[in-house]
N, C-alpha and C positions, 0 to 999 in steps of 0.2 A: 112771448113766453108760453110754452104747455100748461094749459091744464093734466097733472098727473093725479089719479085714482087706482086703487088698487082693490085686488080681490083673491080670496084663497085659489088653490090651484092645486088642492092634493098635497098629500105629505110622502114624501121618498119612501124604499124600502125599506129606509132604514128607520124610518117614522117620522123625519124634520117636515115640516110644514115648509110647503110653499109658496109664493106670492105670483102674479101677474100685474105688472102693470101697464096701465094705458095713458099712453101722451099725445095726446090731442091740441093740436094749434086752433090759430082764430077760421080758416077755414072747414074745421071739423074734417079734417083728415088723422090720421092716427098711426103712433107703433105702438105694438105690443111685446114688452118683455117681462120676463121671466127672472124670478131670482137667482135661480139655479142654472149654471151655466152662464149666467148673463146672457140668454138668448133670444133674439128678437125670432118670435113667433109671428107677425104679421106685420104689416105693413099697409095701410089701405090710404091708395091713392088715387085722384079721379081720372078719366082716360079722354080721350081727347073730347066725348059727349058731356061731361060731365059728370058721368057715371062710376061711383069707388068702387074698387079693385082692389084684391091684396095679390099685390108684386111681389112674396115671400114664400116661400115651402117652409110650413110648420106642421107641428102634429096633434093631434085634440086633446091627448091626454099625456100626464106626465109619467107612465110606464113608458107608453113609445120613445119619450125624450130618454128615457134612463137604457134602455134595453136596444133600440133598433138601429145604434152606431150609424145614424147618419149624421150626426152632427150638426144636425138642421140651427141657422142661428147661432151656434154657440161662439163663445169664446174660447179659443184654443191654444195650450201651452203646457208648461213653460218653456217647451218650445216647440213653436206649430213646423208642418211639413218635415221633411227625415233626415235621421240623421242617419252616415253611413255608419255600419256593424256596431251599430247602438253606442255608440263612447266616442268621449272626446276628451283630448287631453289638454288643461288649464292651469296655469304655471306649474308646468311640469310633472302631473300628479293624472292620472288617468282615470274617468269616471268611466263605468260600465253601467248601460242605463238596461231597461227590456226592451228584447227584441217582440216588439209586437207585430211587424210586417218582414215575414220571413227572417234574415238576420239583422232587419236596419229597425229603427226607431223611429216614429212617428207620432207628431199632435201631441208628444207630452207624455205618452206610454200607455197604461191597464188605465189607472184611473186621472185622465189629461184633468184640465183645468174645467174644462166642458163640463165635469160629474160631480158638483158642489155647489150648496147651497153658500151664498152670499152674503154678508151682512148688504142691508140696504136703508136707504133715507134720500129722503126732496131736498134736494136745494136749490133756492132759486131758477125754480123752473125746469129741472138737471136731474135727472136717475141717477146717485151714487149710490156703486156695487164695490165692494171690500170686500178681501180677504189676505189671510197670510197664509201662505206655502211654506209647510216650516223644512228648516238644513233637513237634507236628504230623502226628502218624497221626491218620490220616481230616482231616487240615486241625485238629483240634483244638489248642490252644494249652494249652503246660505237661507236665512228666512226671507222671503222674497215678500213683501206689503207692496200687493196689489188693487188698485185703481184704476175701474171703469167706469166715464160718466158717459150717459144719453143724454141726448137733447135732442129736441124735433122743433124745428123752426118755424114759422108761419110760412116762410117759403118753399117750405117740403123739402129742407135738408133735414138728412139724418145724420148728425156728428156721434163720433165714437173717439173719447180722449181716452188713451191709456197712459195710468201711468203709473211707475216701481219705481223701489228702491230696494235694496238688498243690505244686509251684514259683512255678504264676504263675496269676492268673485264670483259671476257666473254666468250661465248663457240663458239669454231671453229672448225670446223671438213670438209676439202675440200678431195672433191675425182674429178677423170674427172670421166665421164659414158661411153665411150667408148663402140660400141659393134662389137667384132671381127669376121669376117669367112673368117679364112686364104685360101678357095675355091675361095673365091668372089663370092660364093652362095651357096645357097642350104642349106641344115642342116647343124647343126655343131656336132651331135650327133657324125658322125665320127673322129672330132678330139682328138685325146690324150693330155691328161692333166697329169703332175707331178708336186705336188706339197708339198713343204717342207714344213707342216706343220702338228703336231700331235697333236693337237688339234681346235676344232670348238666351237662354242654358241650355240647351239639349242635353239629353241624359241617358245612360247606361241602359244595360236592361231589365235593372232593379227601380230604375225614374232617380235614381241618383244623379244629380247636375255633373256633369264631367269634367269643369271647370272652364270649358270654352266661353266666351260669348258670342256668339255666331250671328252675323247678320242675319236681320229677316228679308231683307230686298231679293226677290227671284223664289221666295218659298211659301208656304202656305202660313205661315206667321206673318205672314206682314196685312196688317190691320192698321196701317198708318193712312190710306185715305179711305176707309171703311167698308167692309162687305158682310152680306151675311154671316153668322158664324157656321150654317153647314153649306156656304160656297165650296171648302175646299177640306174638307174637314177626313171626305173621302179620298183624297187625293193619292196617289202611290207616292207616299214619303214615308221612311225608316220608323223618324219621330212619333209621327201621328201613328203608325202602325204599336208602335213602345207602351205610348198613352193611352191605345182603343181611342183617339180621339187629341185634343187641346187638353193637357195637365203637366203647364210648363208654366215656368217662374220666366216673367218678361222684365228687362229693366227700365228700368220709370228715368226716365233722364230729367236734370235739374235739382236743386234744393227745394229744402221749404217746405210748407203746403203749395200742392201746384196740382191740376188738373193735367189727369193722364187717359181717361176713356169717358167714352161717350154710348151709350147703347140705346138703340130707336127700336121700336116694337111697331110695321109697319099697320098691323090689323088693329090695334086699339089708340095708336098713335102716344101711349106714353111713351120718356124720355128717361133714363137715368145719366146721369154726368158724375162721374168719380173723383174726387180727389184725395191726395194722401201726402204725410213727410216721410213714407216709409221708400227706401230703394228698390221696392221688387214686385211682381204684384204676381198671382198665381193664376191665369187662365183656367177655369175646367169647366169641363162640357158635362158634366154629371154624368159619367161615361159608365159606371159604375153601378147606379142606382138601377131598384128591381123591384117588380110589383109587393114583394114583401112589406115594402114601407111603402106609408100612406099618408096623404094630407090632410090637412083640418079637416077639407071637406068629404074623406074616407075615400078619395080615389086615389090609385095604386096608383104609385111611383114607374116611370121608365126613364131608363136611358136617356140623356139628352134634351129631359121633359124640363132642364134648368139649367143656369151656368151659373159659376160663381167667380168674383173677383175679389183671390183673398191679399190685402196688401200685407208686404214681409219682408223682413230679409231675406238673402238669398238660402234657397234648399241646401244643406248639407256644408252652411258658410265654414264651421270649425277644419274643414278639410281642404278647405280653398284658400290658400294666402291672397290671392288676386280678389273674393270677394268682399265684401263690407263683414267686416265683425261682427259679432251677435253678444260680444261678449258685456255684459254689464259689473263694470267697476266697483268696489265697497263701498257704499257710501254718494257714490253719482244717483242723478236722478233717470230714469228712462220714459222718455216723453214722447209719444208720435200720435200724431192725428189722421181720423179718416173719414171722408162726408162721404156719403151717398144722397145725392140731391135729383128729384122726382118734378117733371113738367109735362108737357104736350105739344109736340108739333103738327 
């Protein structure tokens, strides 16, 4: 069980005070999250010498969190990744959300779930973060009572429970954004990725899923017996030309919690292992990022300097009959689980 402690961390623009906290297990390894957002700002884990490392992109101060839209950590909703021409229609009634990425909808809109301070409290060893999304923020329909707990094992799992319930109909789709480099710098093109999955979504040329499921066998998707992530990343393929790179929703085969990736860092020899009960999980290559944003340690973001693996439903599910619903019922509970668990080989 964590020892958690806590400490101020600046107050919003809007004046709310905020917290960090640290969960530290019996080997004195450590996360650090944040109230706001529910954001894991670090991570410190040891590398194959025994020397800690933070495996995380965070940022020092909490303007950068509010202002430099990268997402670093956060929690993302009420519903992460996009939706197409921003609306979806649910029993019969048509919501029209913002368009914040060109005409589609993304992460939850202007102000996602990421831009709010959280009620917070320890339990038994456990970070619980609250809040209620009330009927019609970002256009969404329903009070949505949200629940995220941490917990950091002795074993160097990171679990992430969410869970909701809503008043009335409506669409939910949480992932954290997380962005890893198990180096604690540098590119991540030299990490190896395996990933148990045989099939992806390939997408339009707005990164809308098109509905297909396309095998990955014969393409640069296929991470099923593991290769670097920049082996083929340049490769002349449509997709990756689409994404600047890997920013495709893979599907997770099987129920349950079940372990779907594996990622090796060959230069410091850590390990991450993923597991989730979510059906989808989001490859990206931080294709996107730019010296503008910066890390704890004040060095400029690049391209590629991280991946993230965000587990989901599928992109754009309300427009695809064929993929898993996002839809959450009045009154049901919405329950998924995600570890991120940290060793050495």
């Amino acid at each position: 069980m964590a020892q958690i402690t806590s400490k101020p961390f600046g107050h919003t623009g809007a004046g709310e005070p905020v917290k960090l906290y640290t969960l530290t297990n019996a080997s004195g390894a450590y996360a650090e999250i944040l109230d706001f957002g529910c954001r894991i700002r670090s991570v410190f884990v040891p590398d194959r010498q025994g020397v800690p490392g933070n495996v995380v992109l965070g940022h020092a101060t909490l303007e950068e969190y509010e202002h430099s839209g990268t997402l670093f950590g956060a929690i993302v909703g009420r519903c992460a990744n996009r939706l197409g021409h921003a609306r979806f229609t649910l029993n019969g009634k048509e919501y029209r959300l913002c368009q914040n990425e060109g005409e589609n909808h993304i992460h939850g809109g202007r102000r996602g779930f990421d831009q709010f301070v959280y009620d917070s409290r320890v339990e038994e060893g456990a970070l619980v973060l609250r809040r209620v999304s009330p009927d019609g923020e970002e256009h969404y329909p329903g009070n949505l009572d949200l629940t995220v707990t941490y917990s950091f094992t002795d074993q160097n799992e990171l679990v992430i429970d969410y869970r909701a319930v809503s008043d009335r109909d409506t669409v939910v789709n949480i992932t954290n954004h997380s962005y890893f480099n198990l180096a604690g710098g540098g590119s991540a093109l030299g990490h190896v990725l395996r990933m148990d999955a045989g099939y992806y979504t390939p997408v339009d040329g707005v990164l809308l899923p098109t509905g297909e499921l396309r095998p990955v066998e014969g393409t640069p998707f296929d991470f099923r017996s593991g290769k670097p992530l920049g082996q083929d990343i340049g490769a002349d393929d449509e997709q990756l030309r689409l994404g600047s790179g890997y920013d495709h929703n893979f599907v997770i085969p099987g129920e349950g919690l079940r372990r779907f990736a594996e990622v090796r860092d060959p230069q410091s020899g850590r390990r991450m292992t993923a597991s989730t009960t979510l059906p989808g999980v989001q490859l990206y290559t931080a294709n996107f990022l730019t010296p503008a944003a910066h890390t704890m340690t004040g060095e400029p973001c690049a391209p590629r300097c991280a991946f993230c693996l965000e587990t989901q439903c599928y992109p754009n599910a309300m427009e695809r009959e064929n993929f898993p619903s996002p839809v959450l019922r009045a009154g049901e509970e919405y329950h998924h689980i995600t570890v991120y668990r940290f060793d050495t080989v």
